[in-house]
Each structure stands twice: as C-alpha cells, then as structure tokens.
N, C-alpha and C positions, 0 to 999 in steps of 0.2 A: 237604565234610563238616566240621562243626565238632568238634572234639578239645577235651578238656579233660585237665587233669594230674589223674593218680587220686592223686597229692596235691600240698597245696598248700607254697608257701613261707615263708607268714605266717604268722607268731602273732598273739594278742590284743596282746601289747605293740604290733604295729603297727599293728592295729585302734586302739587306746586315742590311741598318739602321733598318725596320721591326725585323730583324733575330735579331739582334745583344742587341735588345734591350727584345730579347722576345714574341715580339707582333707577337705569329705564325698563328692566325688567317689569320694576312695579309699576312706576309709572305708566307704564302698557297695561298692564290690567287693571288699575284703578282706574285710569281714563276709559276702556271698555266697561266697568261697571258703573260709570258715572255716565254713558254714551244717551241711553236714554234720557236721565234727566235733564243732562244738556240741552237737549233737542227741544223738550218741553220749556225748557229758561227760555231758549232763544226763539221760540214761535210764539210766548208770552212777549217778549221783547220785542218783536216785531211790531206793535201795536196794530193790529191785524193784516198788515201787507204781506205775510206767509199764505205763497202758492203753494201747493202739494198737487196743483197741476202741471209743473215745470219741471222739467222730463231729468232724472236723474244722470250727471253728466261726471263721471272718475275722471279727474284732470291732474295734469303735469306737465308745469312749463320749464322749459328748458332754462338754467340761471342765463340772465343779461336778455333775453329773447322779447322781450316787450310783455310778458306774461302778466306782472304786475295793472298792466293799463287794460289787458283785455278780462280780466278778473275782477277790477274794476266796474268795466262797463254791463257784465253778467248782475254785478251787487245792481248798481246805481239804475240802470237803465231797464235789464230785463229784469229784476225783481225778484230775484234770488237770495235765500238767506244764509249767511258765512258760516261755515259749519265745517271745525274741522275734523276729518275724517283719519288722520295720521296723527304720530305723536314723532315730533322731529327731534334728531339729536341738536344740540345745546349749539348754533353758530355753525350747524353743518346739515342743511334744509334737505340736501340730498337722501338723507342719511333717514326715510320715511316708515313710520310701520304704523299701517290699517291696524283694526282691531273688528272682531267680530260682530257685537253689536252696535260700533258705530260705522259700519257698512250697512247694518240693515236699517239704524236709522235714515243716515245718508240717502238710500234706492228706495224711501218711501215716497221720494221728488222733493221740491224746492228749498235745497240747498244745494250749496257750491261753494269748494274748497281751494285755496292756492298751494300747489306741492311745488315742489321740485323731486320729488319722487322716482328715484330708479327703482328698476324690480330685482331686488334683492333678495335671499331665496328665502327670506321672511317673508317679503312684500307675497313673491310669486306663491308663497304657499297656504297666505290666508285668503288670495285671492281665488288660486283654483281650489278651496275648499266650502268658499262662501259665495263663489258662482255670480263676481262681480262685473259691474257691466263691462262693454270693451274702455278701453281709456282713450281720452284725450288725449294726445301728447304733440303738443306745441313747439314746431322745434325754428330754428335759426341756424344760418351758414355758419358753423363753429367759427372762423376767423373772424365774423364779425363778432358773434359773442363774447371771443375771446377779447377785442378792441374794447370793447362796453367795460368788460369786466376790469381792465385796465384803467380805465376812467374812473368807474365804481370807486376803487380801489386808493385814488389818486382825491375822493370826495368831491368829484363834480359832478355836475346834475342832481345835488342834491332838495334843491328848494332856498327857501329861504325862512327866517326867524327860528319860532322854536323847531320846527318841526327840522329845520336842517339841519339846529344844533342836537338833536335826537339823535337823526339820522346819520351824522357823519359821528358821536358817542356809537354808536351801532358797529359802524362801520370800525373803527376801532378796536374796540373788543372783538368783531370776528378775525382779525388781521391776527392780533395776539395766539387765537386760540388755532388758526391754519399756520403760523408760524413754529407753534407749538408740536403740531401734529404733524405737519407734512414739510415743515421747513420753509412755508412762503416767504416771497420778498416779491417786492415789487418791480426795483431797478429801470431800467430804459425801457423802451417798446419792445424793441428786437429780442433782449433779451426774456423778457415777460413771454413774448410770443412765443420763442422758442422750447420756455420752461413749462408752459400751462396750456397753450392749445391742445395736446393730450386730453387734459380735463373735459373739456367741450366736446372734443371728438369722441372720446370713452364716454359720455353722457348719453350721445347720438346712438351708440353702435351700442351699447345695456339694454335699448327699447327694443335695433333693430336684433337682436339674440330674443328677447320676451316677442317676439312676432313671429319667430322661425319653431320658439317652444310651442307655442298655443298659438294657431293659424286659425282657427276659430274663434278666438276670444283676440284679436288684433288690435292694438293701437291705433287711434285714428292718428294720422299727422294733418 
C-alpha cells in the first residue's frame, strides 16, 4: 500500500527556491505536495465565489491563439477559480507537467487553468495514469499564430503603463532564454516566418499524434 503524509513539509518558499533555481524534478513534487493546500488558499481566497459546480475543464491554448482572452472570460464572467494544474518550464510555457494530486484537486470542478501544454510523454503519462478528463485544446491557423507571435516578439499589443512595462520586461527575458536555447532571433517577417512557423505547426500536429494515441480520451478543438 502506498501512504502518503496527511501533511506535508514544504512550503512555497521551497517550491519557489526548487523553481527558481531549476531543479523541476523537485519542483514537480513539491508542487504535487503542496496541490492540496493550494486549492484550500485559493477557495479561501475566493471570498466565497468558488463553484465546485463548474464542470471540470483540462485546457491548452495554442501560444498567440487568443487563449489568454478566453481564459479570461472562464475567470471573470463564468466564475472559475485560477488554479494551476502544471508546473511550467522557466519562459518555455509549452514545456507543462500535471502532477498527481493537482489533477485530483483540479476534477473536483471550479477551477481553470491557462497551459500552453503539449503531451509530452510525461504529460501523456500522468494523464493515462490519473484518468484525466479529455482536454481542451484551443487551436489557430498556425500562420496566423505565427504573425501574432511575430508582433508579440516585436512588444506590441502590449497595453499600456505599468502593466506594459511588466509585460514587454517579460517579454525580454523570454527572448533571452529562446535565444539561448534554440537560437531565436527575430529579423524581417519572411524571415521569422520561414524560421518559426515549424513551431506552430509542431504545436498543432503533438495534440493531433495524443488523439491518434488515446482516441478515447481525445482533445476537444
């Protein structure tokens, strides 16, 4: 029989210093040992507007795809509390990994999380082990994604005051660390297009491969 501590040792500080430093090994399981009390912060937090009537919904939006606005509207309008269910790599959102007890907290309902989540054969394998719903997955005409992301890239559309000097600070730093890792660069349109639309279309084609794995557990688009 498997045991678990009905509590745990770690805080977010050691979530944070794991994260911060890298080490997502741990990070993954401290944040699955922390899955429950989170859950409990955040429907405290709530200041009682937590439904656990709001039908439990695995999402992943496609980057540039308008995801952010309709993730959005699920918080603001339908009454869903933010709860994230993946622990992402560091400026590389794709890069997702579920955790077991914050799936079960997640499919107790009303919460909802923003991925950019491919199924990776981590994703795909806590998923067919934890029996999680089918997913969301939100997708866009890669060539248009790819134009956004272009833009993205370039800091427009960002807003204005602080939130755009945040947001284009953000944007910055992940430029740096895709530079770092995959050699980004920006350059002309044509060129962009030619180098990165890959990326969009390999986004597309990871989900439709997890629909041909698991044809019963299917991605809604």
């Amino acid at each position: 029989m498997t045991m678990r501590p009905s509590t745990t040792p770690y805080t977010m500080a050691d979530y944070v210093a794991a994260y911060e430093s890298e080490d997502y090994p741990n990070a993954i399981a401290i944040w699955d040992a922390l899955a429950e009390a989170n859950a409990q912060y955040l429907i405290r937090e709530s200041g009682g507007s937590y439904d656990a009537t709001l039908p439990p919904i695995f999402a992943s939006f496609m980057p540039k795809s308008g995801g952010t606005f309709l993730y959005n509207r699920m918080i603001q309008q339908v009454g869903y509390v933010d709860y994230p269910w993946v622990v992402t790599r560091w400026q590389s959102h794709t890069e997702a990994y579920p955790t077991p007890l914050s799936l079960a907290a997640y499919r107790r309902g009303g919460f909802f999380g923003h991925t950019h989540a491919v199924p990776s054969p981590y994703f795909r394998m806590v998923f067919g082990e934890h029996d999680a719903e089918p997913v969301w997955v939100h997708l866009r005409n890669p060539a248009e994604a790819c134009l956004a992301g272009y833009f993205h890239y370039l800091g427009e559309g960002q807003g204005e005051g602080k939130a755009r000097d945040a947001r284009l600070a953000g944007i910055e730093a992940e430029k740096v660390i895709l530079r770092e890792r995959h050699g980004f660069t920006i350059g002309s349109w044509p060129a962009f297009f030619r180098r990165w639309l890959g990326f969009y279309a390999g986004w597309v084609s990871a989900w439709l491969s997890y629909r041909e794995e698991y044809p019963g557990n299917p991605p809604h688009g």
